[in-house]
N, CA and C of each residue as an Amber inpcrd file, in Angstrom:
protein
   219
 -56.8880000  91.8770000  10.1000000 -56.6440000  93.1460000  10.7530000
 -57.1100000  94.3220000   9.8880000 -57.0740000  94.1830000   8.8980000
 -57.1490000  95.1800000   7.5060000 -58.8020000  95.2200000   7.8400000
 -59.4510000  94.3350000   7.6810000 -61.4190000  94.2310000   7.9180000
 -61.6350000  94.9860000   9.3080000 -61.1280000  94.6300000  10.0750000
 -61.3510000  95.7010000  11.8720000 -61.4300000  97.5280000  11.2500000
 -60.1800000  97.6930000  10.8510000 -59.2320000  98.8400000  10.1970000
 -60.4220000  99.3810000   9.5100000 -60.4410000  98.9230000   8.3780000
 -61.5490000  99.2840000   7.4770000 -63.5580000  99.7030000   8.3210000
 -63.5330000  98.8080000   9.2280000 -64.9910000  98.7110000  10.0380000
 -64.4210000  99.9940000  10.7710000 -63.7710000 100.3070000  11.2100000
 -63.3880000 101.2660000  12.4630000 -63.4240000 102.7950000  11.7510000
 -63.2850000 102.7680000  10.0520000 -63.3770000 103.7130000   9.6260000
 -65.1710000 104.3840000   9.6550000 -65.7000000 103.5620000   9.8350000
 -67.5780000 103.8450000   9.1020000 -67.5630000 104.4280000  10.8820000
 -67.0190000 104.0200000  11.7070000 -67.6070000 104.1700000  13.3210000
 -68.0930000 105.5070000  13.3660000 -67.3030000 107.1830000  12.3710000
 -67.8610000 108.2930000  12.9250000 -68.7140000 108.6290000  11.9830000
 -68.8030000 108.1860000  10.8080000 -70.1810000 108.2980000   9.3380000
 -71.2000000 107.7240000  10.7850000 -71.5890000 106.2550000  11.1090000
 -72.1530000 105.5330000  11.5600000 -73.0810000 106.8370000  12.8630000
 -71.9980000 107.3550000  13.1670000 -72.2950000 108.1770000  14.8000000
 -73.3210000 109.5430000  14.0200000 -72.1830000 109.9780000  13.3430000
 -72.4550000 111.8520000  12.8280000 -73.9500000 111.8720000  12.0510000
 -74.1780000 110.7210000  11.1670000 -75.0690000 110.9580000  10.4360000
 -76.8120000 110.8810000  10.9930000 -76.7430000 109.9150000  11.7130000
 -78.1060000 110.1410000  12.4510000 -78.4700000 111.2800000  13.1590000
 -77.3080000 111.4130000  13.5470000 -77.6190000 112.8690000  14.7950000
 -77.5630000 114.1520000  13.8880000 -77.2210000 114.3330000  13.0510000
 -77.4120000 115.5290000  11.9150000 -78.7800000 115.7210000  11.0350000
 -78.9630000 114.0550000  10.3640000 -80.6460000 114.0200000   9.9120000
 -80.9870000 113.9300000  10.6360000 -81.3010000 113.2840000  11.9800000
 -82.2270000 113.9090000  12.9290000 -82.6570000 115.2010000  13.6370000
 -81.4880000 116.0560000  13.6180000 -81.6750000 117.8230000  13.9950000
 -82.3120000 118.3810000  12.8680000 -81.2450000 117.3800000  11.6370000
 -82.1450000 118.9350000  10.6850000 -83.5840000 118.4090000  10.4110000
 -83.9190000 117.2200000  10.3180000 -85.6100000 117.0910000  10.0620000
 -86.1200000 117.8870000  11.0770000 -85.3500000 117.8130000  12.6440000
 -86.2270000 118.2070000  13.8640000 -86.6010000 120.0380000  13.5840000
 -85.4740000 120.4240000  13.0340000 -85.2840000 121.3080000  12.7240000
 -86.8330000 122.2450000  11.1850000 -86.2460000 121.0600000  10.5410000
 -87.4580000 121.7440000   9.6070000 -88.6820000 121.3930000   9.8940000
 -89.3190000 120.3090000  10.9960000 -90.4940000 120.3580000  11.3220000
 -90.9000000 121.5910000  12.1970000 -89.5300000 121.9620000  13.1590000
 -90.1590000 123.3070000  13.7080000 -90.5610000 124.2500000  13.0040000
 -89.5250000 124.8400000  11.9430000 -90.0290000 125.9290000  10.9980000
 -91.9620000 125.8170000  10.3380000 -91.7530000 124.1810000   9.9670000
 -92.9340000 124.3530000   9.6260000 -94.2790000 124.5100000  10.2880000
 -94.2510000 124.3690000  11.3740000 -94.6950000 123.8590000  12.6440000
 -95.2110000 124.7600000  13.5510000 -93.6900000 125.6140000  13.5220000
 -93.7790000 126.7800000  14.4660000 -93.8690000 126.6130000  15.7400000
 -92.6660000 125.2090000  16.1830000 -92.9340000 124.5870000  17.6060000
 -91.4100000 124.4830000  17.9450000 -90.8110000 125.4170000  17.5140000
 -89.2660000 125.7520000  17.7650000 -88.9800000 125.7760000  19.4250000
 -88.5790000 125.0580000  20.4330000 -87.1490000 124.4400000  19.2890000
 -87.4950000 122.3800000  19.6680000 -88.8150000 122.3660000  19.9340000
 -89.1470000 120.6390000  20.4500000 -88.9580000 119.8360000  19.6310000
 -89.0040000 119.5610000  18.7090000 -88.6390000 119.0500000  17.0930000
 -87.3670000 118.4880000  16.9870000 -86.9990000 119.8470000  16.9280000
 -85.3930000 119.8820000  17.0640000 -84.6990000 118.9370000  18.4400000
 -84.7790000 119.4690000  19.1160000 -84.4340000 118.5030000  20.6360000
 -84.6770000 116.9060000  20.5810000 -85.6010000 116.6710000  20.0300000
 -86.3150000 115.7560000  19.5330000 -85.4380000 114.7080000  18.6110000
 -85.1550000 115.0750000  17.4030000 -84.8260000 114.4160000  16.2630000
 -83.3020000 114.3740000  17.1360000 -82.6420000 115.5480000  17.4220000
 -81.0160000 115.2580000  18.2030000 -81.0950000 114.1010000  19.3450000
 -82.1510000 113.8980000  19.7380000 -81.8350000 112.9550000  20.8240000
 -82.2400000 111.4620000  20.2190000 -83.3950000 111.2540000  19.5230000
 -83.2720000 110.0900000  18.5460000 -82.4880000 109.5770000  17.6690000
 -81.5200000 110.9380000  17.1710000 -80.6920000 110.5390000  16.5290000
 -79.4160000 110.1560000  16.8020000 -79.4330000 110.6020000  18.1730000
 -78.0280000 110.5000000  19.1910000 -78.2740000 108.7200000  19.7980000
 -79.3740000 108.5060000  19.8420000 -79.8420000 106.7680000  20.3350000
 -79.5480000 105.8460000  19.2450000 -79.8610000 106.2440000  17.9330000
 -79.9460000 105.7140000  16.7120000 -78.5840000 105.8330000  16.7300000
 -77.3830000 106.4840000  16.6240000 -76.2790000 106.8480000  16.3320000
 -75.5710000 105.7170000  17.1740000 -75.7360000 105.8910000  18.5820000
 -74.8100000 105.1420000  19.4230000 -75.0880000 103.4400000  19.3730000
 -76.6240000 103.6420000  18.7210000 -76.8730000 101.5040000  18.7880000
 -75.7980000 101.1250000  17.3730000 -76.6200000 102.2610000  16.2730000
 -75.6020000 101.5430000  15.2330000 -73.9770000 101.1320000  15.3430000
 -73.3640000 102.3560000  15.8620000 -72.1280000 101.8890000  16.6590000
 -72.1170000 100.6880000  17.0040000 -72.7690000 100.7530000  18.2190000
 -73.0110000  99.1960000  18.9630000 -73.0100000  97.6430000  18.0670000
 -74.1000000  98.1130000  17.6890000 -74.5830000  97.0580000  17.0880000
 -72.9550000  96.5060000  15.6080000 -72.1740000  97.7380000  15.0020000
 -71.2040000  97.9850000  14.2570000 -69.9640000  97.1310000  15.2840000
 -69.5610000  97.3330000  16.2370000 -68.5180000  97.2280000  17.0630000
 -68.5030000  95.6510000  17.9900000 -69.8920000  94.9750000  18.0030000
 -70.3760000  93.9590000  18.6140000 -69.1750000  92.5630000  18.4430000
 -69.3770000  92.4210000  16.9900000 -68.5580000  91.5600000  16.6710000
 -67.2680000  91.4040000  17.1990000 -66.5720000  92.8060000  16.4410000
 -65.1540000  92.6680000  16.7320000 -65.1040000  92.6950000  18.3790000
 -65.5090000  92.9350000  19.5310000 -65.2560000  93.2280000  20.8210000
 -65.6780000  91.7110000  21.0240000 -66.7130000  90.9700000  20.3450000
 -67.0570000  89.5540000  21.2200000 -65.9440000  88.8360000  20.5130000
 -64.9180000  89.0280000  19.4160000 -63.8540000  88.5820000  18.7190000
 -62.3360000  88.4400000  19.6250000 -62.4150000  89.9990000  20.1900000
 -61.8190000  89.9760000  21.0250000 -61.8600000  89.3810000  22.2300000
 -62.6130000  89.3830000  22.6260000 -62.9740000  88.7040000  23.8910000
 -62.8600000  87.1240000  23.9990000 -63.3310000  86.7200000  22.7610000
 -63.3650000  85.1500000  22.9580000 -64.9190000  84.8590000  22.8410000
 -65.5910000  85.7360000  23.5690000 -66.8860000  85.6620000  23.4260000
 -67.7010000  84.9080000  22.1530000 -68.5600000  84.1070000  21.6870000
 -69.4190000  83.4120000  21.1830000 -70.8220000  84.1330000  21.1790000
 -72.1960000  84.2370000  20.3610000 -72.9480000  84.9060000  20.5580000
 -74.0560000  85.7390000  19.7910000 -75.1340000  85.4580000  19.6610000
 -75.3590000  86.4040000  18.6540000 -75.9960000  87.6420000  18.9230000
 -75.9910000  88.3800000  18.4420000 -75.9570000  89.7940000  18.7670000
 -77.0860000  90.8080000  18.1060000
């Protein structure tokens, strides 16, 4: 129970961090770029995809654990 506990802690590092390096790179390619704000839009939405698989991919186990489920993932 303590290993779930512990995994369940990384779930919002896991979420927040892609979607933040992805704005701000999106972000400083516009500045450099001068293609404000597509970059930006850009890196937030890759990083929002990237964010939610790692989740996924983070949470897989314990839910096919729960379940009973068998599987690899």
């Amino acid at each position: 129970m303590r290993e779930i506990a512990l995994t369940l802690v990384g779930v919002g590092w896991r979420l927040a961090l892609p979607i933040v390096l992805g704005t701000m790179g999106g972000v400083w390619l516009d500045r450099r770029l001068d293609s404000r704000p597509w970059f930006a839009l850009a890196g937030l939405g890759l990083g929002t995809l990237l964010g939610y698989y790692s989740v996924y991919r983070l949470l897989l186990p314990i839910i096919r654990e729960a379940t009973g489920k068998k599987g690899k993932g």
